[in-house]
C-alpha positions in Angstrom: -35.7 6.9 -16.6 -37.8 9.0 -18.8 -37.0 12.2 -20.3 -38.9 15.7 -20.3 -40.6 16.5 -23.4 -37.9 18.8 -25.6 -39.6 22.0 -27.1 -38.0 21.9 -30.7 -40.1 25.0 -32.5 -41.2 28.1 -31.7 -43.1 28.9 -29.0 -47.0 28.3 -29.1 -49.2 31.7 -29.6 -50.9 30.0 -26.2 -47.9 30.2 -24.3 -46.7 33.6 -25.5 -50.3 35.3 -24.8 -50.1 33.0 -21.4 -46.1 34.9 -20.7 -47.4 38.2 -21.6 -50.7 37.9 -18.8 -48.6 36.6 -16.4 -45.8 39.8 -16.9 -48.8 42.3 -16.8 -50.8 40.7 -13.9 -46.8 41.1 -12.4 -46.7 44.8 -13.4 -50.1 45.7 -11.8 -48.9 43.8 -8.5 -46.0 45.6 -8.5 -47.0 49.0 -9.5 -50.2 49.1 -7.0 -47.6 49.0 -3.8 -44.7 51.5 -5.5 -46.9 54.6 -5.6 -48.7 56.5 -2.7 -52.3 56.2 -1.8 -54.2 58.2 -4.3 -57.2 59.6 -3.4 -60.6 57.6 -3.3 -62.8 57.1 -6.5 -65.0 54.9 -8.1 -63.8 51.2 -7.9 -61.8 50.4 -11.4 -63.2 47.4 -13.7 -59.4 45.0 -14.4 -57.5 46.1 -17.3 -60.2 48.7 -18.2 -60.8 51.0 -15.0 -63.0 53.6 -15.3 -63.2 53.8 -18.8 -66.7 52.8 -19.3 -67.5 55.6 -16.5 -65.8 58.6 -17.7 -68.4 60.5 -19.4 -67.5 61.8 -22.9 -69.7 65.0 -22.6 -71.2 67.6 -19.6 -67.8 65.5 -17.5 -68.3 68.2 -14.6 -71.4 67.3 -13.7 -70.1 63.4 -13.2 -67.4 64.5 -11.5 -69.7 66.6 -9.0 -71.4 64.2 -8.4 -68.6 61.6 -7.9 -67.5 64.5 -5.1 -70.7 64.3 -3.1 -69.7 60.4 -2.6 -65.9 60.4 -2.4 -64.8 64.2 -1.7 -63.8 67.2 -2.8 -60.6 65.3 -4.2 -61.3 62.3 -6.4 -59.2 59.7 -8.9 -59.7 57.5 -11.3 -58.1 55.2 -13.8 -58.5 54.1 -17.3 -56.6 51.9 -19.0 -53.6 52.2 -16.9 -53.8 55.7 -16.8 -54.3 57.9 -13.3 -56.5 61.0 -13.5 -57.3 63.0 -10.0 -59.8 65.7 -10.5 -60.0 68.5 -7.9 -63.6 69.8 -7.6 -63.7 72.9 -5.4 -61.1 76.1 -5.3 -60.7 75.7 -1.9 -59.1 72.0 -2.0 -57.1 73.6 -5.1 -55.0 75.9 -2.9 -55.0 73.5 0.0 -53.1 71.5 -2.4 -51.2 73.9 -4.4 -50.6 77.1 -2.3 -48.3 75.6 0.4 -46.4 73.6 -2.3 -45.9 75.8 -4.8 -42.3 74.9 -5.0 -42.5 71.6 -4.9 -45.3 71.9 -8.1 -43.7 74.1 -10.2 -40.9 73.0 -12.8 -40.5 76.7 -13.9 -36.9 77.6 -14.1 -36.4 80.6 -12.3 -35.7 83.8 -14.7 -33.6 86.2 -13.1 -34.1 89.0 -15.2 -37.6 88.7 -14.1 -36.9 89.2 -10.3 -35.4 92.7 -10.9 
């Protein structure tokens, strides 16, 4: 009968880097059907998202123009990171005006009611 190779040192920097893709492919599995839809946006590159399509200066007139293609209401990711942009006031209080409760973490001052 012949025996399985033993591992007797440490582990190989192959199979670590190998451990650590395999977690984070895992995580991005995992993590895409936990949260709720987000609204659309410009399909993300892997591992980097957006970031080579956020624009580092004049960003309002990208994200105009990314609401003429995916609405008023767009998001966007970069390097793991979640950004929705809201482009019009209208959507804003759409969004905020019937929630306001829900949005706001202020504790409520009562001296300030009076």
């Amino acid at each position: 009968i012949s025996q399985l190779p033993v591992m007797t040192g440490p582990i190989s920097t192959i199979d670590a880097l190998f451990f650590v893709a395999l977690v984070y492919v895992l995580k991005l599995i995992i993590d895409r059907h936990r949260h709720r839809p987000l609204p659309p946006g410009p399909k993300p590159l892997p591992l980097l998202g957006n970031l080579l399509d956020i624009p580092r200066k004049q960003s309002h007139i990208t994200y105009a123009g990314w609401a003429e293609v995916y609405g008023d209401v767009i998001s966007f990711s970069a390097l793991g990171n979640t950004i929705v942009v809201v482009n019009s006031a209208k959507a804003a209080r759409e969004l905020l005006d019937p929630n306001v409760s829900v949005y706001s973490d202020r504790p409520v001052a009562p001296f300030a009611e009076m």
